[in-house]
C-alpha positions as CSV (number, residue, x, y, z in Angstrom):
1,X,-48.5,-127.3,-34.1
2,X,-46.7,-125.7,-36.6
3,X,-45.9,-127.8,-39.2
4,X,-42.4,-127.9,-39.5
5,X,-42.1,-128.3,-35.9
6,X,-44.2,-131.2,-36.5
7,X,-41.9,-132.5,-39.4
8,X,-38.7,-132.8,-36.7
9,X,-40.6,-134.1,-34.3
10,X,-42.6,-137.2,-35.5
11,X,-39.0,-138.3,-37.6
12,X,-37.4,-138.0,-34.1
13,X,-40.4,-140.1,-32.3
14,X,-39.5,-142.7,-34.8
15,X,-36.3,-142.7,-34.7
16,X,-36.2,-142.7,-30.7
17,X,-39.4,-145.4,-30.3
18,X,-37.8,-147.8,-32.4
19,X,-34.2,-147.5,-31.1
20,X,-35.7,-148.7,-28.1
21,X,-36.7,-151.8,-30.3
22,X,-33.8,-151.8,-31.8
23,X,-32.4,-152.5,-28.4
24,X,-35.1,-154.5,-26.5
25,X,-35.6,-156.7,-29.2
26,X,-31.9,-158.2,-29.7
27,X,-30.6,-158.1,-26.5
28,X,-33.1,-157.8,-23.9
29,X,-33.5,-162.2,-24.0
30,X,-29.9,-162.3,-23.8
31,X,-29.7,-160.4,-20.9
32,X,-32.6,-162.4,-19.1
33,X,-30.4,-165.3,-20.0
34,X,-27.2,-163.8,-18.8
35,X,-29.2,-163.4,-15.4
36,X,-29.9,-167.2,-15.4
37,X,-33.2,-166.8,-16.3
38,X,-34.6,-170.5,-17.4
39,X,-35.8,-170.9,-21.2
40,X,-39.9,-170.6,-20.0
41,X,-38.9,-168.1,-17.7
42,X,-37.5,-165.8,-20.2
43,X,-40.2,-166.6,-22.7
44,X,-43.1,-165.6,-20.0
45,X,-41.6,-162.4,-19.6
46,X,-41.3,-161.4,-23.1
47,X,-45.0,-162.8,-23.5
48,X,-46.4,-161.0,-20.5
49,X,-45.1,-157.7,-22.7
50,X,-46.9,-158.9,-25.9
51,X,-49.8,-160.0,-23.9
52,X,-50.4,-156.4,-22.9
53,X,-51.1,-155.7,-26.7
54,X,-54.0,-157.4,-26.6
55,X,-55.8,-154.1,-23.8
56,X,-53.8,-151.4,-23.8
57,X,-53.9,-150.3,-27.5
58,X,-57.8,-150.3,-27.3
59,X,-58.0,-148.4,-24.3
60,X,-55.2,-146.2,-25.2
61,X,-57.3,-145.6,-29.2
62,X,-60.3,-145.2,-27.6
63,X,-59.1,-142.3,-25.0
64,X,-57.5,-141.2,-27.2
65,X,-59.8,-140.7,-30.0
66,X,-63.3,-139.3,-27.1
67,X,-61.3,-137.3,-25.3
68,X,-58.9,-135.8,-28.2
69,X,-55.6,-136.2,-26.5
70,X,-54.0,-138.3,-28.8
71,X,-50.1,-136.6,-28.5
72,X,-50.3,-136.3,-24.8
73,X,-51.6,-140.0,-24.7
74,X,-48.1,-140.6,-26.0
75,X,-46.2,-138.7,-24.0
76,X,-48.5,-140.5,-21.1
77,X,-47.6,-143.7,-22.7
78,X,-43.9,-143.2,-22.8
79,X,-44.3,-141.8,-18.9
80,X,-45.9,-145.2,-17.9
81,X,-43.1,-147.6,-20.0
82,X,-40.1,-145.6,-18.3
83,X,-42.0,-145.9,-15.2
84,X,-42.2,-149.8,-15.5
85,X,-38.6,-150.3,-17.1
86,X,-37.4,-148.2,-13.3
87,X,-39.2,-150.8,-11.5
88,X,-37.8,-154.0,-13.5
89,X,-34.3,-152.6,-13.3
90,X,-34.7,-152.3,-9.5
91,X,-36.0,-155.3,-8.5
92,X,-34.2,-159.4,-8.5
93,X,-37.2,-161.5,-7.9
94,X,-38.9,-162.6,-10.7
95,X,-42.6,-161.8,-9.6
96,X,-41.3,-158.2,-9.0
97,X,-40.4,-158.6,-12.6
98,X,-43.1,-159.8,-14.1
99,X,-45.4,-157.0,-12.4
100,X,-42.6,-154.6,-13.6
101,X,-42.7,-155.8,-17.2
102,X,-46.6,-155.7,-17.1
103,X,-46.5,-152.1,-16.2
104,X,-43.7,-151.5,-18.9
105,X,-45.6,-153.2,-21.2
106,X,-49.4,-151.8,-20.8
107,X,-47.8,-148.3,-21.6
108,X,-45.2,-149.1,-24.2
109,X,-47.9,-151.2,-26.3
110,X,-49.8,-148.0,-26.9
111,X,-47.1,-145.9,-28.2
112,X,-46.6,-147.3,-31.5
113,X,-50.4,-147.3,-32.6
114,X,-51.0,-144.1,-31.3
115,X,-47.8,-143.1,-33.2
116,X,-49.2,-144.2,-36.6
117,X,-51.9,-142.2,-35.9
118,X,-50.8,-139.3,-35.3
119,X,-48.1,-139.5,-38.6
120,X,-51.3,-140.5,-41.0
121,X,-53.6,-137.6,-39.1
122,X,-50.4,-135.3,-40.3
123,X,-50.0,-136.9,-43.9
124,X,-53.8,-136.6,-44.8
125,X,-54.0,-137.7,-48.2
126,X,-50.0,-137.8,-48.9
127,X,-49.7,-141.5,-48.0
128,X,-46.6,-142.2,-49.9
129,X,-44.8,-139.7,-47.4
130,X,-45.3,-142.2,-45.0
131,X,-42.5,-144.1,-45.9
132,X,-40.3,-141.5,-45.5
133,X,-41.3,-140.7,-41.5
134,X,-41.1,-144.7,-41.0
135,X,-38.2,-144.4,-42.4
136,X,-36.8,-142.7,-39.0
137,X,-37.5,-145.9,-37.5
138,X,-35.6,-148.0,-39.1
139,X,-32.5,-146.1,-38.6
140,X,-32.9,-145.7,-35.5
141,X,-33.7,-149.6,-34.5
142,X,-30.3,-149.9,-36.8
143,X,-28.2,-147.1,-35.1
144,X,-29.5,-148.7,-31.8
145,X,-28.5,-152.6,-32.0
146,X,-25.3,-151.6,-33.9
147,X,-24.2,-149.5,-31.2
148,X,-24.9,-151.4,-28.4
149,X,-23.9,-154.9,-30.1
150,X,-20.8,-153.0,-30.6
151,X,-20.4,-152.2,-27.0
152,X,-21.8,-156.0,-25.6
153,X,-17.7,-157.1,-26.8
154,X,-16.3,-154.5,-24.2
155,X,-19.3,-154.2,-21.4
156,X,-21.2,-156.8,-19.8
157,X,-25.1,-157.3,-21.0
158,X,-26.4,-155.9,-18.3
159,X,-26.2,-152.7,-20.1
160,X,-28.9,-153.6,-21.9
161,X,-31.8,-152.4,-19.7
162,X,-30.3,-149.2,-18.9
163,X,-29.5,-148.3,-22.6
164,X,-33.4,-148.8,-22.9
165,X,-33.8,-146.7,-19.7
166,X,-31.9,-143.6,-21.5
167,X,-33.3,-144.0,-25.2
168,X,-36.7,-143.7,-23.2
169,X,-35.8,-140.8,-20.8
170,X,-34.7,-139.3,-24.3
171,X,-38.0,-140.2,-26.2
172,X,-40.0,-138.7,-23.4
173,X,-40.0,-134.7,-23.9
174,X,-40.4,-135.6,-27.6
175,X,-43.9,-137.4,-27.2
176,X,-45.2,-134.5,-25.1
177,X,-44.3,-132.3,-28.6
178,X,-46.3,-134.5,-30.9
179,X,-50.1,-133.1,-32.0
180,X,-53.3,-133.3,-29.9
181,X,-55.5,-132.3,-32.1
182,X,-58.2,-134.8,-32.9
183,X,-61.6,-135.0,-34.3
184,X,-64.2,-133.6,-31.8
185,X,-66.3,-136.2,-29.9
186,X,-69.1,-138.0,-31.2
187,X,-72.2,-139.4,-29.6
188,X,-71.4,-142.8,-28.0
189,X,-73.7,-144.7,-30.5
190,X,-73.0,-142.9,-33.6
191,X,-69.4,-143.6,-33.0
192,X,-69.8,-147.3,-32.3
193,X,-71.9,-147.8,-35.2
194,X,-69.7,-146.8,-37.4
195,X,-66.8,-148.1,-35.8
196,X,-68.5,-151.5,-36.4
197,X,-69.3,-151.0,-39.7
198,X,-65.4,-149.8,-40.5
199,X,-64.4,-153.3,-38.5
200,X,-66.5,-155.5,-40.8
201,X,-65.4,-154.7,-43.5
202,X,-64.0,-157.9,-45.8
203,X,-60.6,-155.7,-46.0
204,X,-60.2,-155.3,-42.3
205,X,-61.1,-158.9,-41.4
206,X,-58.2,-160.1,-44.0
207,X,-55.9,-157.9,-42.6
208,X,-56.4,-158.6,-39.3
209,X,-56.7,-162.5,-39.9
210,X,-53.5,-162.8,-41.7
211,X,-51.6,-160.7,-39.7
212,X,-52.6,-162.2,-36.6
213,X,-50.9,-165.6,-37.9
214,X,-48.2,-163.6,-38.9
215,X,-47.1,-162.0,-35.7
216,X,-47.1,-165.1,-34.3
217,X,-44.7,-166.7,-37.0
218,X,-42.8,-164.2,-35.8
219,X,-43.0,-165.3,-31.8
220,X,-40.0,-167.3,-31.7
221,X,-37.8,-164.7,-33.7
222,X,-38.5,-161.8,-30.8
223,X,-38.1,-164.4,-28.1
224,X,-35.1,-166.6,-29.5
225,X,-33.1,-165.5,-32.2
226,X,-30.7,-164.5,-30.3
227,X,-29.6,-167.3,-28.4
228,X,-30.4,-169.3,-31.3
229,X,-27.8,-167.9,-32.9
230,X,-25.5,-167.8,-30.1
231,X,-26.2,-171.9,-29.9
232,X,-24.3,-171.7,-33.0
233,X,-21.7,-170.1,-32.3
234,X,-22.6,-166.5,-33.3
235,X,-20.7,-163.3,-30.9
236,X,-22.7,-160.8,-29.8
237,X,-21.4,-158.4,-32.1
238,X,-22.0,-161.0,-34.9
239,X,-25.9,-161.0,-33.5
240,X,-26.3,-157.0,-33.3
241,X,-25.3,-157.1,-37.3
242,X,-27.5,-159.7,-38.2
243,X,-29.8,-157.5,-36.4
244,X,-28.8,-154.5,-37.9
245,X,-28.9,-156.4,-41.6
246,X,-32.4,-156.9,-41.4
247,X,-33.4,-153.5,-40.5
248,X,-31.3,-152.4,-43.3
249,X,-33.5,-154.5,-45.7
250,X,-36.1,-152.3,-44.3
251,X,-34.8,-148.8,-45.3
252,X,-34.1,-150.3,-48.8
253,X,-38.2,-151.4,-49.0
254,X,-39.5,-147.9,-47.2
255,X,-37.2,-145.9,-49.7
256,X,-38.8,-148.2,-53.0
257,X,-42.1,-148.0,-51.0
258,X,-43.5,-144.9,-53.2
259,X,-42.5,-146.4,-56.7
260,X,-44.3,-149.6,-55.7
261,X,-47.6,-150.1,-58.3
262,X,-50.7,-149.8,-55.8
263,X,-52.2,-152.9,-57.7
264,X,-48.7,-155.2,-56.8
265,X,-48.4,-154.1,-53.6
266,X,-52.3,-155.1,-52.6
267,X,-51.8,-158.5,-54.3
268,X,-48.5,-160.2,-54.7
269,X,-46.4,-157.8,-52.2
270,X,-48.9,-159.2,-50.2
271,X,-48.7,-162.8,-50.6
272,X,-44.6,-162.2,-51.0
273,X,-44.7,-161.0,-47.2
274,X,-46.2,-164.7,-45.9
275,X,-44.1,-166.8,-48.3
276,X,-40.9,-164.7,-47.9
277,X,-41.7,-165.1,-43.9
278,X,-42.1,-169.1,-44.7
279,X,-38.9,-169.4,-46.2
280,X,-37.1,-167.2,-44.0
281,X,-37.9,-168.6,-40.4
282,X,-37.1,-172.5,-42.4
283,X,-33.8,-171.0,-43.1
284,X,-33.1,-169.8,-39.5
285,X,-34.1,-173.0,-38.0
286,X,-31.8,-175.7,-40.5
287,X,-29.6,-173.7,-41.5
288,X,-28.2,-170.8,-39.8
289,X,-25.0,-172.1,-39.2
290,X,-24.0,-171.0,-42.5
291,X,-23.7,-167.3,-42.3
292,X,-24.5,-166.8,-46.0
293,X,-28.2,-168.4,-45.1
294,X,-28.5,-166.4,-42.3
295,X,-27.4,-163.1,-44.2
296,X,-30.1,-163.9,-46.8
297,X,-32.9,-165.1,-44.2
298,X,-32.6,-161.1,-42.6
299,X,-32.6,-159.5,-46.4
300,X,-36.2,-161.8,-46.1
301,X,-37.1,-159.4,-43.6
302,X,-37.4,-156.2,-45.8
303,X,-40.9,-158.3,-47.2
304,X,-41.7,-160.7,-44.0
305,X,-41.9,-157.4,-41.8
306,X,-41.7,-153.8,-43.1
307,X,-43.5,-154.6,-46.4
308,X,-46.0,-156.3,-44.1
309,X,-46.0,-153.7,-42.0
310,X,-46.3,-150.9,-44.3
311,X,-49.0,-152.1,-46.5
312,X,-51.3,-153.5,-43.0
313,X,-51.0,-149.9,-41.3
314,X,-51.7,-148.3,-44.5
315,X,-55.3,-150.4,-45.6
316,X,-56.3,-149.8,-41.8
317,X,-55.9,-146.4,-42.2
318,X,-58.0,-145.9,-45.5
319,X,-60.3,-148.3,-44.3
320,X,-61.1,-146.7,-40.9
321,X,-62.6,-142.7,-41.2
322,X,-60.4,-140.6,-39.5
323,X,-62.4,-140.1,-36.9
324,X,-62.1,-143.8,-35.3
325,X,-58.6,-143.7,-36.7
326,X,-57.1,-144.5,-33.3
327,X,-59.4,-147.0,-32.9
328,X,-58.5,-148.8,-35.9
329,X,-54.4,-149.0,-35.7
330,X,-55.7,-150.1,-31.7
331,X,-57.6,-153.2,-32.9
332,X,-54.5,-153.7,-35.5
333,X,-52.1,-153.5,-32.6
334,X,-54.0,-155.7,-30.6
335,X,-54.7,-158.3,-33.3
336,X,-50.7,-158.0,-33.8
337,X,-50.5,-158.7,-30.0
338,X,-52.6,-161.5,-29.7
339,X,-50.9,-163.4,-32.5
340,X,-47.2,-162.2,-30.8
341,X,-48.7,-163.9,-27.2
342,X,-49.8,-167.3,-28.9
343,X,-46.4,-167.4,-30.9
344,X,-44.5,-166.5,-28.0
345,X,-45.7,-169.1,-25.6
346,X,-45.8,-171.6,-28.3
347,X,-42.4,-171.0,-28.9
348,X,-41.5,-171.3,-25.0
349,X,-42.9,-174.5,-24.6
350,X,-41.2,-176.0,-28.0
351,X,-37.8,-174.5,-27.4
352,X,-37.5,-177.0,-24.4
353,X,-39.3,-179.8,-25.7
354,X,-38.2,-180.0,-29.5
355,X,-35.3,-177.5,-29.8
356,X,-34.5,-174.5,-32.1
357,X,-35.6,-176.3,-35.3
358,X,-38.5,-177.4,-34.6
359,X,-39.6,-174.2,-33.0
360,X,-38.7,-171.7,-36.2
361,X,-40.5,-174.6,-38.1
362,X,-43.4,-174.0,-36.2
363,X,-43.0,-171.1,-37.1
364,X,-42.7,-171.2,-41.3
365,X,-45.8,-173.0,-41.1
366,X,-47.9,-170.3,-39.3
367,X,-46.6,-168.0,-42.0
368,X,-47.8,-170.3,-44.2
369,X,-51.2,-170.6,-42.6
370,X,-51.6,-166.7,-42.6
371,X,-50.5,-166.7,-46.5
372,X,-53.7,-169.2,-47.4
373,X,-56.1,-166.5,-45.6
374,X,-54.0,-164.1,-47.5
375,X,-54.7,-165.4,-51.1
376,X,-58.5,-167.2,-50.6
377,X,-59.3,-163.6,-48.5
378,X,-57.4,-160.5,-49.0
379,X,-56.7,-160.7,-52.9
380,X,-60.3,-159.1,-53.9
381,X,-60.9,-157.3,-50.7
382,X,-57.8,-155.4,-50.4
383,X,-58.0,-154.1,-53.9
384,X,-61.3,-152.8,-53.1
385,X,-60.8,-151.3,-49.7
386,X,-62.0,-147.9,-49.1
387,X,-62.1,-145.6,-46.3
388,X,-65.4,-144.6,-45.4
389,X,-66.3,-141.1,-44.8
């Protein structure tokens, strides 16, 4: 692909995967809510979609990376969620549901992995130019919940799925544009081997250790923030711009991402994530009736996520060769989704048992937990990391 084609299109895959986020994210509990959906009820279908992150990204990396398809894989994968998404929208029993949200979930899970992929595989060695792709995503996550927030005060919620149904009938021809090209395919044990050898590295383990807690800090923030917030007394439209706040924080930390000092940003921007993520989710559960607390709780999120983010995809990308690059944003994802799953049913069962509170204080002290692994594990081996050749 040439590659200014390719510069449009990876900016507009950003833009269009994460304005599906930017939807799902806010509004999609409140809509399962709306429907009369019970508290566990809503909180097992959002988990069966993070449970699916624990397969699909390794099946997806791995056919991806033997059979070197990785941009049609995408445009497979964004096929499949639009697929499931027809089938939730069409059906009002809940088991149709959940085998809907399965389906929507098993494809959806493999687009952002394959995604970073495919941006790094185009960046090579300019790694600071990630942030300015990623950046795509944020504004499109903030145009998204803006807009429909926006359009929740005039229209009921049930808007909700279909303006996920259209951003993903949009996002469709672009995923069939993005690159195939791939390394060619190595010899089953070879490639295992070195696969292994990438995964044990002290780096990798950190990362994935620490980010595991953190994912599932951030459980009860996917699967209740919303209505915790509209417990309080919070509109809709008030919800989509606290939303929308938080993914601002984010384009203010991807557009300092390239000044950041390499040393500072694999040390204390990395034990600033977990403690930021601490604070933040003890704010949202004691004190988010007073909007000034909950404006400063979402700034929280330019370190809690997108630094986070930015700085986890990045070491698994040196630290994997480019080769099992798929691979190695796949076990990331699915390390992400296991932590997600565990946060999000933990988070379903203390909503009804011990109330909002409780459940985002759950939730500072997982952050917490994944900020010890950070600072005993990841301080030296993070500075060291390397990818292998």
């Amino acid at each position: 692909m040439a590659p200014d084609r390719l510069a449009y299109c990876l900016p507009g895959a950003y833009f269009l995967s994460f304005a599906f986020i930017g939807v799902f994210a806010p509004y999609f509990s409140l809509y399962l809510h709306d429907a009369g959906l019970a508290a566990q009820d809503i909180a097992t279908l959002i988990v069966a979609m993070q449970s699916m992150r624990l397969l699909a990204p390794a099946l997806w990396g791995i056919l991806a990376d033997r059979r070197g398809m990785r941009g049609s894989a995408i445009g497979l994968s964004v096929l499949g969620s639009l697929c499931g998404l027809s089938a939730f929208m069409a059906t009002d029993s809940f088991r149709g549901m959940f085998l809907a949200m399965v389906v929507l979930s098993f494809f959806w899970s493999a687009t952002p992995p394959l995604l970073e992929t495919a941006t790094f595989a185009h960046l090579g060695d300019r790694l600071p130019r990630y942030a300015a792709i990623r950046l795509w995503g944020s504004l499109g996550t903030l145009a998204a919940a803006l807009a429909v927030g926006q359009l929740l005060n005039t229209y009921p919620v049930g808007i909700v799925p279909w303006a996920c149904w259209l951003i993903l009938l949009a996002l469709l021809p672009v995923s069939f544009m993005l690159p195939a090209a791939t390394p060619g395919r190595q010899s089953r044990g070879d490639t295992w081997s070195q696969f292994r050898q990438a995964l044990a590295q002290p780096a990798v383990v950190a990362i994935l250790s620490a980010g595991f807690f953190m994912a599932a800090a951030h459980g009860a923030l996917t699967v209740f923030y919303s209505i915790h917030l509209s417990q309080h007394g919070y509109q809709a439209s008030t919800i989509g711009l606290l939303w929308t706040l938080g993914v601002a924080s984010e384009i203010a930390f991807f557009m300092l991402m390239p000044r950041l000092n390499p040393r500072l940003a694999s040390n204390l921007l990395w034990m600033l994530c977990f403690a930021a993520a601490a604070l933040r989710f003890s704010l949202i559960g004691w004190w988010v009736e007073w909007i000034a607390v909950a404006v400063f709780a979402q700034l929280l999120h330019a370190l809690s996520f997108a630094a986070h983010h930015a700085l986890s995809v990045s070491l698994i990308n040196r630290s994997f060769p480019e080769k099992h690059a798929a691979r190695g944003q796949a076990i990331y994802a699915t390390g992400q989704g296991a932590g997600a799953l565990a946060g999000g049913l933990t988070s379903g069962f203390l909503w009804g048992m011990v109330g909002g509170s409780w459940t985002f204080t759950a939730s500072a002290t997982l952050a917490f937990a994944g900020m010890l692994i950070a600072g005993f594990s990841a301080a030296n081996a993070i500075g060291g990391s390397r990818k292998r050749s």
